[in-house]
Every structure is written in structure tokens, then in C-alpha cells.
N, C-alpha and C positions, 0 to 999 in steps of 0.2 A: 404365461406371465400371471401374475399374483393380482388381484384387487389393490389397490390402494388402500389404504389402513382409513383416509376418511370418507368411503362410503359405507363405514360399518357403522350400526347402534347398536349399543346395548341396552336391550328390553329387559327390565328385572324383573324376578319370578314373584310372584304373589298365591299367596296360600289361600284359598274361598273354602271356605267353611257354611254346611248347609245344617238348616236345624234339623235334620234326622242325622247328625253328626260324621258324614261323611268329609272328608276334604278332596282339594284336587288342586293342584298348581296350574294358576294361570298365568295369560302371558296378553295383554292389551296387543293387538295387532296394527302395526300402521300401516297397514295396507288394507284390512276393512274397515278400521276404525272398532272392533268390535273386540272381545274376550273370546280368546282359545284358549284351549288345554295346552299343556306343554305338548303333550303327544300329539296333536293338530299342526303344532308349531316344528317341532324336528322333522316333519314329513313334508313340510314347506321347499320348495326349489330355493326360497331365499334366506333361508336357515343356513349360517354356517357355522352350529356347536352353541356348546354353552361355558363360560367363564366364572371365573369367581374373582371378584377385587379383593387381592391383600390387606388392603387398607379396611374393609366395611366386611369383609367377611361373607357380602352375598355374593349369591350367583347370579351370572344375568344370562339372556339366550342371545348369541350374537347374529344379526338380521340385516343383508345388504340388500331389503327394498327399502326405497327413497321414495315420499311423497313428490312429486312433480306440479310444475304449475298448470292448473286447469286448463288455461289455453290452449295449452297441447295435447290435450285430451279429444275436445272438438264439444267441449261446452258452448249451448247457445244462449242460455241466459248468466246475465250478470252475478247472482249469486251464485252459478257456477264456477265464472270467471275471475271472484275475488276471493282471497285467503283467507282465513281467519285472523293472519297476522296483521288485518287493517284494519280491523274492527272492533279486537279484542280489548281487554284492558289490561295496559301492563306493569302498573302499579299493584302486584300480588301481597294483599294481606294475606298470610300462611301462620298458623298455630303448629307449634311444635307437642309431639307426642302426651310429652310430660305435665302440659298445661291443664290445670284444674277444670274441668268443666264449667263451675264456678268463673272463673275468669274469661272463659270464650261466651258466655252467654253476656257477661258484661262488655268483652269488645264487639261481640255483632250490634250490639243494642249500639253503643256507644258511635261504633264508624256504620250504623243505617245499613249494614249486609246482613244477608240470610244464610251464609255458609263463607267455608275457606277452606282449603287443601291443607292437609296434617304433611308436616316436611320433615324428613329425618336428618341426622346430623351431616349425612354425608349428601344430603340433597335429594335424595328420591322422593317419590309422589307415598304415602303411604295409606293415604283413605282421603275423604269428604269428613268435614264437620260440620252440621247445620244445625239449623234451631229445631229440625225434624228431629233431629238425632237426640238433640235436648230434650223433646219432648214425648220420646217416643221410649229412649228411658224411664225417666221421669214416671210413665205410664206404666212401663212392665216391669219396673223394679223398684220406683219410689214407696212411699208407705204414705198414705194419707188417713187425715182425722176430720170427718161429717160433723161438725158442730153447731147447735143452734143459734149460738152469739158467741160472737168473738169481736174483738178490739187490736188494735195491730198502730204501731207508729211506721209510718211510711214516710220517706224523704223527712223526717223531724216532725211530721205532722200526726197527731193520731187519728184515726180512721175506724169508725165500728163498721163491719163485716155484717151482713145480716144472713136470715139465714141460707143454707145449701152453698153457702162458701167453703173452701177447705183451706186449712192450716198446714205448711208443707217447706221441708227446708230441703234446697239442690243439693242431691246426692254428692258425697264428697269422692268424687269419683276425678280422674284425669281424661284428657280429649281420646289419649289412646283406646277406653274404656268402652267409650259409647261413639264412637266416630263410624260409617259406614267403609269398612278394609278395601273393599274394590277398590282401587286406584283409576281411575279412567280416566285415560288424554287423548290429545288428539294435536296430531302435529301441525306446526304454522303454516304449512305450505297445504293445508286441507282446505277446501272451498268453504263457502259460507252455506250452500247447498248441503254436503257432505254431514256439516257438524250439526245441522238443525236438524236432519235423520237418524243422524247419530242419537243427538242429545233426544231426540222426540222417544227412538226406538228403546231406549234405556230408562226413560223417564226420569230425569235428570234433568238438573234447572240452571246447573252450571260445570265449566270444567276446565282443567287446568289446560295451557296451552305450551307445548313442548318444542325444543328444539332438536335439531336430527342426534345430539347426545343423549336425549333425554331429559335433559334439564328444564325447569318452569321457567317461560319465557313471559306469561302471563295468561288471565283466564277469562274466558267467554261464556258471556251466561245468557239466559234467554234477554232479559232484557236489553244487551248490546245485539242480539239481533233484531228484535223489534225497535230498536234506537235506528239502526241502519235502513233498516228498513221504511221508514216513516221519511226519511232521509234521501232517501233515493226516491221519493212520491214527492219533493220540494218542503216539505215540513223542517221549521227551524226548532232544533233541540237544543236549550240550552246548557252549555255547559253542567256536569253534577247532575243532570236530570236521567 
């Protein structure tokens, strides 16, 4: 007898690109939480092939493990024992590919965030955009000017600059441009334990949180674990904090 059609996801492939210019197809795993090769992934027991959506043109690797609740694991502490989908936040601010870099440096400022997940038309996870990513740009492809005095109108106001300031306008560049391509999630039914190792092991401040399709369910970032955690010690946090 056949599996049932919904214990399948579809994981999409993502292309990693290393600066000595190799590439390799990866594949986010929900069962370590971590980035395999594709070739890691088809020798997997719970690999079963790979797909391509008509509709989007990608391919995905089709994968019947399912996250499980911790409980059933034989977790003995509490952040073993709670999801991420309790703690997360699920109001997903997400910039689309196409958006100006220029414009995501003003909505992070704007909504008080340091990053958001880049989302493609058809819904997939396609990178990380932060204000690292802004200024890390900025840094290895900007062009700036050392000037001894300069003058600048800021919010209507003019402002002289003295010296060792620089003069520098955001590269006219889109999110797709300068965004970090890794895609990394981690699915709802993963402990609160699992993603803070996760998140620790990758050096990552936040991450998109997944449903067993794939789709952003919402995103958990260090500081909704340190919220919970304060939380669980009787500390009141107020809302927006």
C-alpha cells in the first residue's frame, strides 16, 4: 500500500554558490534542521524522488520525514518540549525579490526589524535580507568619498559633517542582489531547544518558520527566544518588547 499523498513535502532545491566559484544544490533538511547536498538527500531512507511544479518551473526533492512533537521523543526539559510554533511570530514581514534595496533598508528602519525572508511569487523561502546584507554590500561594492568638510540636508534640516565622514549614496541595487540565497527554516513542530542550535550552529539571528508544505507559517528570531525565555523565569514582557 502507497503512503498517503499528505505525509509528503516538497523541499526546493537551492543552488549555494561559494567564492572560489564552485556551486552545489542544496536541500534545508527537516530532519536535522541543517543544509545537505542534494546527493546526501536522494540517499536519504526518507527521500522519495524529485518533482518539478508546472506552475513555477522548480524542482523540489520529495521527503516523507515529518517533524514530531517532542514529547514523544522523551525530552526532559521544557524547551525541548515546546514548538517553535508557540513562541514564534506570525505576523511575517517578507520583501519580494524585485524590491529595491533602497526600499528594504527603509522598511527595516521603519517597522524597528533587522532582517525578513525574500518570498518568491509562488511562495518559496529564497534568501534572508538584513541590514548585514545592506552593509556588507555597501562595503564590498559601494564606492565612497573621504572628505574634509561636507554639508548634507538631513530630514529638511542641514547638517555639516566634519571631518572622516563619508559621502555615499545606496547602491541602486534590488533585495535579490545583495540578500544572503541560503534559504533556512525550520519547521513548526521543531522544539524551542532544536532551533536555538540550529540558529546558534549557523549563526543566524532569525528564521523563517515552515509548515509540513513548506510554506511560511511565521519567523523566529533570537529575540523571541530570549522573550520566552525571561518568560518562563516569571518575567513580564510587555507586549511589542
Amino acid at each position: 500500500m502507497s503512503e498517503p499523498q499528505a505525509q509528503f513535502a516538497r523541499l526546493p532545491l537551492h543552488l549555494q554558490k561559494h567564492l572560489s566559484g564552485a556551486t552545489k544544490m542544496v536541500v534545508q533538511c527537516p530532519r536535522s534542521s541543517a543544509r545537505k547536498t542534494l546527493n546526501e538527500c536522494v540517499r536519504c531512507d526518507h527521500c522519495r524522488g524529485l518533482a518539478l511544479d508546472p506552475d513555477s518551473a522548480r524542482s523540489y526533492l520529495v521527503c516523507n520525514w515529518h517533524a514530531t512533537d517532542e514529547q514523544e521523543s522523551g525530552a526532559t526539559t521544557i524547551a525541548g518540549r515546546t514548538a517553535v510554533s508557540e513562541i514564534m511570530t506570525r505576523q511575517v514581514v517578507c520583501a519580494a525579490p524585485e524590491m529595491s534595496a533602497e526600499a528594504l533598508a527603509l522598511m527595516l528602519v521603519e517597522r524597528n526589524i533587522s532582517g525578513v525572508p525574500v518570498i518568491a511569487p509562488s511562495g518559496d523561502v529564497l534568501g534572508i535580507a538584513s541590514k548585514s546584507d545592506l552593509v556588507r554590500d555597501q562595503v564590498l561594492n559601494g564606492e565612497t568619498t573621504d572628505v574634509p568638510h561636507l554639508g548634507q540636508t538631513v530630514y529638511g534640516h542641514d547638517v555639516e559633517l566634519g571631518p572622516g565622514w563619508y559621502e555615499t549614496e545606496l547602491a541602486k541595487k534590488t533585495v535579490a542582489e545583495i540578500m544572503t540565497p541560503i534559504a533556512l527554516t525550520i519547521p513548526e513542530k521543531a522544539s524551542v531547544a532544536r532551533a536555538a542550535a540550529f540558529m546558534t550552529f549557523e549563526h543566524v539571528h532569525r528564521v523563517p518558520v515552515v509548515d509540513e508544505d513548506g510554506n511560511v507559517v511565521g519567523i523566529l528570531s533570537t529575540l523571541d527566544v530570549l522573550r520566552w525565555l525571561a518568560q518562563q523565569e516569571g518575567f513580564v514582557i510587555p507586549e511589542g518588547k
